[in-house]
Each structure stands twice: as C-alpha cells, then as structure tokens.
N, C-alpha and C positions, 0 to 999 in steps of 0.2 A: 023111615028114619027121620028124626028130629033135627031144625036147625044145628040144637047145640050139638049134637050127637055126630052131625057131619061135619061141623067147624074142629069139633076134637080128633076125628079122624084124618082128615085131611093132615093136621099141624102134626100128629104122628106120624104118621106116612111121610112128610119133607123132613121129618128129624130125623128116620129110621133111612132116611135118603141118603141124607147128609151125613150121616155116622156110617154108611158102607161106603159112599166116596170117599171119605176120611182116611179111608184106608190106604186110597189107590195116591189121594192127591192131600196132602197136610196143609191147612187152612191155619192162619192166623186165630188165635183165643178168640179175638175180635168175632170172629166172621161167625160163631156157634153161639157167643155168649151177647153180642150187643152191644157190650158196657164200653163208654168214653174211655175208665181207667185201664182200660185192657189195649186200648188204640197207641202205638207203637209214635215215634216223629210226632209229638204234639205239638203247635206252635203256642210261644209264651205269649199270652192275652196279656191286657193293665186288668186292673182290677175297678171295675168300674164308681165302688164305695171310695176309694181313692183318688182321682182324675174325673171333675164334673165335666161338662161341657163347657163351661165357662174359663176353664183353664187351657183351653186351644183358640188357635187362629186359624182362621181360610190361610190355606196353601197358595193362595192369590196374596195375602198382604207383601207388601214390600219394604226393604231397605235399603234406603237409596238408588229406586229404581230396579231393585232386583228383586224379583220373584221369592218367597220361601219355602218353591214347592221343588228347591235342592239347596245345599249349603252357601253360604253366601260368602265374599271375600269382598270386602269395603277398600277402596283404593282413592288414591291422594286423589285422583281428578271427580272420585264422586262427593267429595268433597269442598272442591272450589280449591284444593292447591297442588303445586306441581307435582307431575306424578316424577318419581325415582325415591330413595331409601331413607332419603328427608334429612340428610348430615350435611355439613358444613365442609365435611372433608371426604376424602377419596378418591378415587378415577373415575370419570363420567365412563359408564358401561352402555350410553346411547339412548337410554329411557328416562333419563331427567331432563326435565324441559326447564333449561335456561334461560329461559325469556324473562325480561327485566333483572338480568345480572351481572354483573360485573368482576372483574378480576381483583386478587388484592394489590397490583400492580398500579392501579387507577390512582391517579391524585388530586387531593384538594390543596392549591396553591403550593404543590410540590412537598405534599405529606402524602402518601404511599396510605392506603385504608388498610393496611395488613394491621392497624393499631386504632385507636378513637385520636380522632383528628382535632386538634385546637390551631385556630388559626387566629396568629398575631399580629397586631401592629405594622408590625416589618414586612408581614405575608401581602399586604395590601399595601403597600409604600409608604405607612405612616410613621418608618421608626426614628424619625428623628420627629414627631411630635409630642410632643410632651402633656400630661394629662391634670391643664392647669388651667384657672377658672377664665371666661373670658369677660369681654365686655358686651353689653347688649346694647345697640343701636339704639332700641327704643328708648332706654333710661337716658339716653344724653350724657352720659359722664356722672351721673349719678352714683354709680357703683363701682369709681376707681377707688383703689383702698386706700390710698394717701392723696388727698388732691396737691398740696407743697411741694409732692418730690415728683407727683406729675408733671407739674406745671413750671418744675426747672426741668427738666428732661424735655420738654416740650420747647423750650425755650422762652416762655410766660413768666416774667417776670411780677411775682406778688408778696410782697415783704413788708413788717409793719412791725410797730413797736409801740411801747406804753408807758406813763409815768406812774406809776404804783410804788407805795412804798411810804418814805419819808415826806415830809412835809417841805413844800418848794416856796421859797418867796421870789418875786420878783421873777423877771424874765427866767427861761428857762429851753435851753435848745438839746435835744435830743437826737442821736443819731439812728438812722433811721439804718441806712445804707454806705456804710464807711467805704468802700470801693464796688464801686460798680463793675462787674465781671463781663459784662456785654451791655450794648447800647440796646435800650427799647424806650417805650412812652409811657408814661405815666397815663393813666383814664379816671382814676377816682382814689377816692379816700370812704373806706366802709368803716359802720360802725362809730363815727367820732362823736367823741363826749365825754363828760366826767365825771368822775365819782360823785360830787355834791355839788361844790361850786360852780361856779361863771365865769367862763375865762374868752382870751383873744388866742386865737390859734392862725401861723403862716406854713405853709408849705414851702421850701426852697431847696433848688438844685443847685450845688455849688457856692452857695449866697443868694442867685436867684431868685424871685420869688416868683412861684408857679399860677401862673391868672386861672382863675377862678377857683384858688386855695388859699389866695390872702387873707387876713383879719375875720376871720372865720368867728361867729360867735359861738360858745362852745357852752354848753348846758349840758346835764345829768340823763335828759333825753337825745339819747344818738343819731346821728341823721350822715347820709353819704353825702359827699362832696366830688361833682365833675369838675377835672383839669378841660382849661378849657384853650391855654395857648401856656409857651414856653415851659413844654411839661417833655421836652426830649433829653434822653438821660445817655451820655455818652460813656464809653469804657472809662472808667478810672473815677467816674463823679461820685460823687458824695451828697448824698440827699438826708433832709434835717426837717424837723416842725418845731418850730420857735413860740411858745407861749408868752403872752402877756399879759400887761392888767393886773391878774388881782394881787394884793398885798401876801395870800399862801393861798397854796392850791395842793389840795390833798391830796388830787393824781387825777390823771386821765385813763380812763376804761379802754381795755388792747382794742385796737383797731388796725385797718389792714390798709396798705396801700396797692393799688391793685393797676398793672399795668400788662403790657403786648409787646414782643419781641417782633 
C-alpha cells in the first residue's frame, strides 16, 4: 500500500471514529469541522489595520510617578499642593493639609481677612497727619511758597517800599514802616537804586539816621546797603528813607529792607 493510500486511510478510520463516538458523546461543530467561525466564546481582538504600534505606550511609563500598567488617580500632593478637595470652604474632614493657613478671624492692624484689607493712615497712627508738601532741608528755605508771610510768622522782619510813579522834586521822605509791630534790627537795604537818575538816599528810625545808610549815593545800577550801627527798631517806631539832591527824580526801583527779630 501506497504512502498516499495509507494517509487516506488512516484520516478515514479517525473520522469513521469520531462519527460512532459522536453518537455516545456530542462534540462541539468545532471539534469535527476546525473552522475559527464555528469556535463558541471568541475574545474581541483590535484590528490591527487600525491601531499601529506607534499608537501604545510601555505599561512602565508613568504619571506622576504612577505606573500605567493600572488606572491612575493624580492627587493634590503629586502635584506640589495641599492634598484635601481644594475649596475655600467647608468642614476639614482631616485630609487637607493646613500648613501655611490662617483663619479669616486673623487681623491686619485690626481688619479681620474674612474681606481685602486696606490699611489707613489711622491704622498706623498717622491720622492726624495731614498729606501736605514739606520742606527739604537740603534746599535751605528755597522752597517756602511765600518767603514775606514766612518771614512774619518767623518773626523776621523784611519790609521795603518804593518811589514809582509821579515825578518828585526836591526832598522826598517815604514811609517805609509806619508802626512797628515788634522790635527787631535792621541788617541791610537790597536792591537800592533808581529808575534813571542820581540821587542822595538816608535811612532813618524815628528821625534817626541809621549808620551806614546815610547819604547813600543812588544810581540806575542797584547795590545793597549794611546797617552798621543805630539800626534797632523798637515796637511802635516808624522807619522812613529821605531822598535828596536832584532838582526831580523819576522814582526809585522796589527795594527791600531786610532785618532779624
């Protein structure tokens, strides 16, 4: 007998086998015929035309430390903040870590944080200061806004006057300071001069005449004058500059007389 002639027999013989136990014992379609579609409980495969390899990751990568070879839950501490349900309100249930927190009961300068905090003037004991420009040291007085009403509130005596105006012939006495409201001293005469002419100029307290502001020669170009004796000005005096000389005098240029309480 032939190879093929005993391979066909034999494959007759386990089928003519299998169809008399068929009888005694019932076998699955499967188990006579072969075929996958006849296989009962298939598990559902991907399709592999759909799903490259490039589309998965090793069951090793991680997220945040956690493995992806089971589902993962990301939590406040793998992230660097406090774990608990991450609200501003409700009952601590013992898993929110409080560290670095505060109650809204806390206060800044006796404002409660349960609101945004401004804190004033008063909160810091400045309410009675007032937000008014000052003075700077460095400037020296530079930067008072009025020096005249300084310098009476200071008690500085600095008051001047001027002939402007009409045309003056002949002597001419000007009052300077009709009552003197407090005693100080006379130190200078700023600015004296005159509009065009040449004139004779005196300084006097009372009549007095104040040494080293007599007979003053007086020109178009202005120049200061130091008191240099009998220059003390008592409450109630009266101080005056007396012009002389020229035949008219167009006026003398303001000047100031400048003195110390």
């Amino acid at each position: 007998m032939g190879f093929n002639h005993w391979h066909s027999f034999i494959a007759n013989r386990l089928a003519s086998s299998i169809k008399r136990k068929s009888k005694f014992v019932r076998l699955a379609t499967v188990a006579t015929t072969g075929a996958y579609s006849d296989l009962s409980g298939k598990p559902t495969l991907g399709t592999a035309s759909t799903h490259a390899t490039g589309d998965f990751v090793l069951s090793t990568t991680t997220v945040n430390g956690h493995a992806l070879s089971a589902n993962v839950t990301v939590t406040a501490s793998d992230v660097g903040a406090p774990s608990g349900s991450g609200t501003s309100s409700g009952t601590n249930t013992g898993d929110q870590d409080l560290t670095g927190l505060v109650t809204k009961t806390t206060t800044v300068n006796g404002h409660a944080l349960s609101a945004n905090v401004t804190v004033t003037a008063s909160d810091v004991g400045l309410g009675s200061v007032t937000n008014d420009a000052q003075l700077k040291i460095a400037s020296n007085l530079s930067d008072v806004n009025n020096a005249a009403t300084a310098r009476s509130n200071l008690g500085v005596a600095a008051v001047g006057g001027s002939y402007l105006g009409d045309t003056q012939t002949g002597a001419q006495t000007s009052t300077l300071v009709e009552y003197a409201p407090y005693a100080f001293t006379i130190n200078s005469l700023k600015n004296l001069g005159t509009v065009s002419d040449t004139a004779t100029g005196t300084l006097k307290i009372n009549g007095t005449v104040v040494t080293g502001c007599s007979s003053l020669s007086l020109t178009s170009t202005p120049q200061n004058v130091t008191a240099s004796g009998a220059n003390s000005v008592s409450v109630g005096n009266t101080i005056t500059f007396v012009t002389t000389s020229p035949s008219s005098l167009t006026g003398l240029l303001p000047f100031s007389l400048i003195g110390t309480r």
